[in-house]
C-alpha positions as CSV (number, residue, x, y, z in Angstrom):
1,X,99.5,110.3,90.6
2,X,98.1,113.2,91.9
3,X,95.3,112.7,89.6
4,X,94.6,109.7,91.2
5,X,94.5,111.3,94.7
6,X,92.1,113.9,93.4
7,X,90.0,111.4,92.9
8,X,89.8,109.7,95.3
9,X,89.8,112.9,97.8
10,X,86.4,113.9,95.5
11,X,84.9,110.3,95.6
12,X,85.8,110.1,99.6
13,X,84.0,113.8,99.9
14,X,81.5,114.0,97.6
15,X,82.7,116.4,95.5
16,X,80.9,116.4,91.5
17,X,80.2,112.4,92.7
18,X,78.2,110.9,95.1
19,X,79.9,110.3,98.0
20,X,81.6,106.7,98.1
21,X,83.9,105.3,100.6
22,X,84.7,102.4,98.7
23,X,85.4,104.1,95.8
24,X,87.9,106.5,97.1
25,X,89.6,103.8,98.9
26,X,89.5,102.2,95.5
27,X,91.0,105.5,93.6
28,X,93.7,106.0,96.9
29,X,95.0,101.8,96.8
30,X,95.5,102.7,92.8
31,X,97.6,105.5,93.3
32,X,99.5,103.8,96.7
33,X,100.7,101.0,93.9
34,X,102.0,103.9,91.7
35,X,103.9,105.0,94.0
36,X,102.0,107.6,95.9
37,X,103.3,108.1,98.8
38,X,100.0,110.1,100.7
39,X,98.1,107.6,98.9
40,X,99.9,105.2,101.0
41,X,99.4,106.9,104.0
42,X,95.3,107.8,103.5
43,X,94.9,103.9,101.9
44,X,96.3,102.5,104.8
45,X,94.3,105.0,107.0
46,X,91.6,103.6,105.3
47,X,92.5,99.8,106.0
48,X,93.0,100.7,109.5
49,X,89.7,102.1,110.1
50,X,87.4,99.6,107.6
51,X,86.6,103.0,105.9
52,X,85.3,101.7,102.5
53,X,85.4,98.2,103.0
54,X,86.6,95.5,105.6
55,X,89.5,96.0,108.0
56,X,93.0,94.8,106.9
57,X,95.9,96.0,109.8
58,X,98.1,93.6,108.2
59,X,98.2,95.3,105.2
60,X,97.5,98.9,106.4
61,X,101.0,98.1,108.8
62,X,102.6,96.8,105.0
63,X,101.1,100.6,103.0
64,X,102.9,102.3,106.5
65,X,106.3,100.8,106.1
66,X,105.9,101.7,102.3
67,X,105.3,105.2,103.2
68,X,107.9,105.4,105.9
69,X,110.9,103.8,103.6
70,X,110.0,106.2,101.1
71,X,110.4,109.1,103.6
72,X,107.4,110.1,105.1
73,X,107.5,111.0,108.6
């Protein structure tokens, strides 16, 4: 997994790709369903915000309690 966040940190920067939103929101709900649990955290930041596509707090609320019952504070 943290491949997958690598990723999508470089996609969501710019960093040896063009910049993409969508893409790193793409690379972060990948590694969230892996079990990632910052990926859950910066993919439901995402949601939250409409940051690389359309705003979802439904689901961003879901990719929170995921992160929380796996023990992030």
């Amino acid at each position: 997994m943290p491949v997958l966040l690598q990723l999508a940190s470089m996609a969501e920067r710019g960093l040896g790709t063009a910049k993409s939103l969508a893409t790193a929101r793409g690379w972060y709900e990948r590694a969230a369903e892996k079990g990632s649990v910052p990926a859950m955290v910066n993919f439901g930041a995402m949601l939250t915000q409409g940051r690389g596509g359309p705003v979802d707090h439904a689901a961003a609320r879901g990719w929170f309690l995921k992160a929380a019952e796996a023990g992030q504070d």
